[in-house]
Kinemage of the C-alpha trace (Angstrom):
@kinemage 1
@onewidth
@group {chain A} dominant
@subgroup {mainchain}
@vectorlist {calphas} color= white
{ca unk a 1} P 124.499 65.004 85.678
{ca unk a 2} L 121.327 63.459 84.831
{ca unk a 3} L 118.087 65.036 85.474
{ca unk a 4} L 114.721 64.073 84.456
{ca unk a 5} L 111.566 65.816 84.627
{ca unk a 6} L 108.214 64.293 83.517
{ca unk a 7} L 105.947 66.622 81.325
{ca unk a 8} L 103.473 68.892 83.836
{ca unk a 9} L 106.107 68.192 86.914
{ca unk a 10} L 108.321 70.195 88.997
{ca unk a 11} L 111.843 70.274 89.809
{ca unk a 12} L 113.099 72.767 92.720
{ca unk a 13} L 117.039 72.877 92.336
{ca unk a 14} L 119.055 74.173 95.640
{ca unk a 15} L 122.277 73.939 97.221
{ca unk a 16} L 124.853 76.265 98.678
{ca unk a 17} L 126.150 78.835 96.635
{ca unk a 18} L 128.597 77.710 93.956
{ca unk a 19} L 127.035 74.064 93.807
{ca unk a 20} L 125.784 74.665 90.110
{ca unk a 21} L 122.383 75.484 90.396
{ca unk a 22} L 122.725 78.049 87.436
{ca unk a 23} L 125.288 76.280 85.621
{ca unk a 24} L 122.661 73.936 84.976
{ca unk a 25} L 119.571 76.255 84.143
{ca unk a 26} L 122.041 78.089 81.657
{ca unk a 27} L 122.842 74.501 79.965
{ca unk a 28} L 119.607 73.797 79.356
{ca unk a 29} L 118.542 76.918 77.708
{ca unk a 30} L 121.804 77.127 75.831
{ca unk a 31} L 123.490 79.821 77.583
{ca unk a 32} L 126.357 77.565 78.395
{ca unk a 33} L 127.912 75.627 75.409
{ca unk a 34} L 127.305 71.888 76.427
{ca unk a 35} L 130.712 69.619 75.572
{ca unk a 36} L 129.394 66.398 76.513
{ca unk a 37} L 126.030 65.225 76.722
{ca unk a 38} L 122.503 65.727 75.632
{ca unk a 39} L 119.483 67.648 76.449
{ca unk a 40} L 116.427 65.673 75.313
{ca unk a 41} L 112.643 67.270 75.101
{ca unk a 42} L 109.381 65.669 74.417
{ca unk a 43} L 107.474 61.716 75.358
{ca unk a 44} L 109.319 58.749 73.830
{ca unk a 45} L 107.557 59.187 70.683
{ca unk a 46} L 108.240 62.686 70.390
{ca unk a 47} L 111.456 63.614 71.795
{ca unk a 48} L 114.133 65.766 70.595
{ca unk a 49} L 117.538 66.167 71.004
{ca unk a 50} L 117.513 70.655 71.524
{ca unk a 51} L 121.305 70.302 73.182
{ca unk a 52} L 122.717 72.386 70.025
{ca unk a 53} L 119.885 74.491 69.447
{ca unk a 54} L 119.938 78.400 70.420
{ca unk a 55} L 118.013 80.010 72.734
{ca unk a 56} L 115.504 81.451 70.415
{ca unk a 57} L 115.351 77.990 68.613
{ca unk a 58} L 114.861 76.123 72.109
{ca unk a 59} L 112.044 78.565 72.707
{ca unk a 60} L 110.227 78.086 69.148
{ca unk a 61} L 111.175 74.666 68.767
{ca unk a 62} L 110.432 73.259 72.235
{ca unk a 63} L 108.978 75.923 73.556
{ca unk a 64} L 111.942 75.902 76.917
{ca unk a 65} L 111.610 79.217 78.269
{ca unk a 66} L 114.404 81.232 80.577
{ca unk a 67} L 112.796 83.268 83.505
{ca unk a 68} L 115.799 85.388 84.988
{ca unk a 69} L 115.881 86.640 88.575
{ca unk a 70} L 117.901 89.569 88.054
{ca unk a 71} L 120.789 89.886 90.119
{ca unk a 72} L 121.514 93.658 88.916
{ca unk a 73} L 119.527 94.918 91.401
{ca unk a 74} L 119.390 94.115 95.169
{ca unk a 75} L 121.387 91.022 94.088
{ca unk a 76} L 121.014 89.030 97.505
{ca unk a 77} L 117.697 89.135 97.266
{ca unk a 78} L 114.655 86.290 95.936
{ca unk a 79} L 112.513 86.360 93.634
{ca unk a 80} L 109.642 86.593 96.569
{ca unk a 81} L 111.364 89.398 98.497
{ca unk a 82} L 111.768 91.665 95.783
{ca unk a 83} L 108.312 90.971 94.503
{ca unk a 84} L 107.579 92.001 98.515
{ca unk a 85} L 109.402 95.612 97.826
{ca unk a 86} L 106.736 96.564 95.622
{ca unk a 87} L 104.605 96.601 98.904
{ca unk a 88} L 106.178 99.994 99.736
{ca unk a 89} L 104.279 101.198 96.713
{ca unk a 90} L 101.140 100.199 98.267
{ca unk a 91} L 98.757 101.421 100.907
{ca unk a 92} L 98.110 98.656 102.460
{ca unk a 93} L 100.878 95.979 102.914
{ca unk a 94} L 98.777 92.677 102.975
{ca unk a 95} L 97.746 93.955 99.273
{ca unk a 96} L 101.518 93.606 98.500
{ca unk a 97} L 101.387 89.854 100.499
{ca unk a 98} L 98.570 88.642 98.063
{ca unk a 99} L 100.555 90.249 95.211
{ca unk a 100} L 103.426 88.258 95.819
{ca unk a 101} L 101.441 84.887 96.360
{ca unk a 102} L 99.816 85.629 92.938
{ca unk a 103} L 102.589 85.435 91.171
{ca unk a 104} L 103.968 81.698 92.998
{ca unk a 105} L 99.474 80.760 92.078
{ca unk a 106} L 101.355 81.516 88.612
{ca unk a 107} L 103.859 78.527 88.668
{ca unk a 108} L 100.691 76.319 90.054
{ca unk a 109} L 98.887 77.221 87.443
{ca unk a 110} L 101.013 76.840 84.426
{ca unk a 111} L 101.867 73.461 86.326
{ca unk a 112} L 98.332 72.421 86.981
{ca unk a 113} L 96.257 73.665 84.556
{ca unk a 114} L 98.377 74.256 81.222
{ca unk a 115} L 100.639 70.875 82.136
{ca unk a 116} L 103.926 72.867 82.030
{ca unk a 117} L 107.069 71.450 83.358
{ca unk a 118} L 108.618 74.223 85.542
{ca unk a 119} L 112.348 73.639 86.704
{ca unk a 120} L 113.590 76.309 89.232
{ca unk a 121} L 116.377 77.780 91.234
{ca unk a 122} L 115.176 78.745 94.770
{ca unk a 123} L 117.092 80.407 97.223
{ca unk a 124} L 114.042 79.421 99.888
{ca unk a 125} L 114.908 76.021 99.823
{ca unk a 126} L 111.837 75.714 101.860
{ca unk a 127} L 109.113 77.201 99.358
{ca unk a 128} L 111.236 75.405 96.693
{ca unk a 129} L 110.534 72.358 98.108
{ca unk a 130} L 106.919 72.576 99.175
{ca unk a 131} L 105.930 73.649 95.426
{ca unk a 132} L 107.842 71.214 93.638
{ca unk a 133} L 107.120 67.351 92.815
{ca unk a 134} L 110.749 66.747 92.729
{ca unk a 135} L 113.616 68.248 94.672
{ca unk a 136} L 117.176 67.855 93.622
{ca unk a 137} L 120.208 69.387 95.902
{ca unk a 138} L 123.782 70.059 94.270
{ca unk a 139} L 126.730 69.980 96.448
{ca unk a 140} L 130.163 70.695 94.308
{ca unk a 141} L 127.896 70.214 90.672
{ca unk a 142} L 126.804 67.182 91.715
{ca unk a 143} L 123.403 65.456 93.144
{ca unk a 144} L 124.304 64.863 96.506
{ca unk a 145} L 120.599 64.374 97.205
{ca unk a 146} L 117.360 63.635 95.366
{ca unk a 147} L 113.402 62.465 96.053
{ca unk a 148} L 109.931 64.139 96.174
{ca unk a 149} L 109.911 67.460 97.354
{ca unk a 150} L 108.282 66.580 100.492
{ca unk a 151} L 110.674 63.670 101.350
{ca unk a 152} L 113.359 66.471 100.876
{ca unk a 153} L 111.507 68.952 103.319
{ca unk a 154} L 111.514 65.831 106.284
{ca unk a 155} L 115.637 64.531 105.248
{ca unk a 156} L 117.278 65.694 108.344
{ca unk a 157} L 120.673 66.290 106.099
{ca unk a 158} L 118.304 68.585 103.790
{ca unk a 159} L 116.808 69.978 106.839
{ca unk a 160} L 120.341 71.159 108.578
{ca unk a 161} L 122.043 72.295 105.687
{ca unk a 162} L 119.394 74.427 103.888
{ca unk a 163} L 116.254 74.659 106.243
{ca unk a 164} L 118.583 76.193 109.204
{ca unk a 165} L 119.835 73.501 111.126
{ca unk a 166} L 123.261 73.220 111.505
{ca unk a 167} L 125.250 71.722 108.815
{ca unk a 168} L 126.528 67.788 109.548
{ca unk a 169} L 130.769 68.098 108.960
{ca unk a 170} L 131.882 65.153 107.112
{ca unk a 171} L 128.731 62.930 106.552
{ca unk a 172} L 128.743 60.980 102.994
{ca unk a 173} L 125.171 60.947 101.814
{ca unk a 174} L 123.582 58.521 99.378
{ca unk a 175} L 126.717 59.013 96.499
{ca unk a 176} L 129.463 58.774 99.208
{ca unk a 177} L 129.794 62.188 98.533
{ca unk a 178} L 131.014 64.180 101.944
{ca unk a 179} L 129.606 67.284 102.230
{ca unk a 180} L 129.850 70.425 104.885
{ca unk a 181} L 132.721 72.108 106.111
{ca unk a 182} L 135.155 69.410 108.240
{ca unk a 183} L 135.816 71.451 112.023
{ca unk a 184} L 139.722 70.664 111.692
């Protein structure tokens, strides 16, 4: 798989379950030994091959940083609904609202204003897909589809299997790739 990510952009991974979304987040960060490949950081002038580094060394080194959404606890739930459970802690619920929308100003910031590169899982392919530059979808480990985040958001295929349309059964997309469950 290749995936690129210009410095201060965003990539929103999703897909259905299984596809590989984590797979390739734990690559990248060097929870996964990598057996082919390479996992290059930094401009042309400055780039560095971190594939065998640890994750402490990634971190120092090239400053790639893991941010977990713990699955230990209320493990079908996002990142945005459990940040939402800490309303019941709260008098007022629209406090725990703007609490939650803090934390995605966060990602804009660190995008925006430090010139981070975020790349993220997100359940809400939606959200996902509005906040990133780039949008990638994995069907079976592989990129079955790829563009701007907002191209993604208008793809009818995007739209019916992740924004709650119904899913197309046996339609190749870009790759040739077929994708959805066949009705036979």
């Amino acid at each position: 798989m290749n995936l690129r990510v210009g410095r201060g952009q965003s990539l929103c991974i999703i897909g259905p379950n299984g596809a590989g979304k984590s797979t390739v987040l734990h690559a990248i960060f060097g929870f996964n030994r990598i057996f082919s490949g390479k996992i290059l950081v930094g401009d042309r002038d400055n780039r560095q091959d971190v594939t065998a580094l640890t994750s402490s060394q990634k971190l120092s080194r090239a400053g790639i940083a893991y941010i977990l959404q713990d699955k230990s606890v209320f493990p079908g739930m996002t990142v945005e609904e459990k940040l939402w459970m800490g309303g019941y802690l709260m008098e007022n619920p629209r406090d725990a609202k703007e609490a939650a929308e803090r934390v995605f100003e966060i990602l804009g910031d660190l995008q925006y204003n430090e010139g981070k590169t975020i790349v993220m899982v997100e359940q809400n392919a939606k959200k996902g897909l509005e906040f990133a530059d780039i949008g990638y979808v994995l069907v079976s480990g592989e990129v079955a589809v790829a563009g701007p985040g907002t191209e993604l958001l208008e793809n009818p295929d995007v739209g019916r299997l992740f924004l709650g349309g119904e899913p197309p059964f046996n339609k190749p997309c870009d790759h040739g790739h077929v994708y959805g469950n066949s009705p036979d």
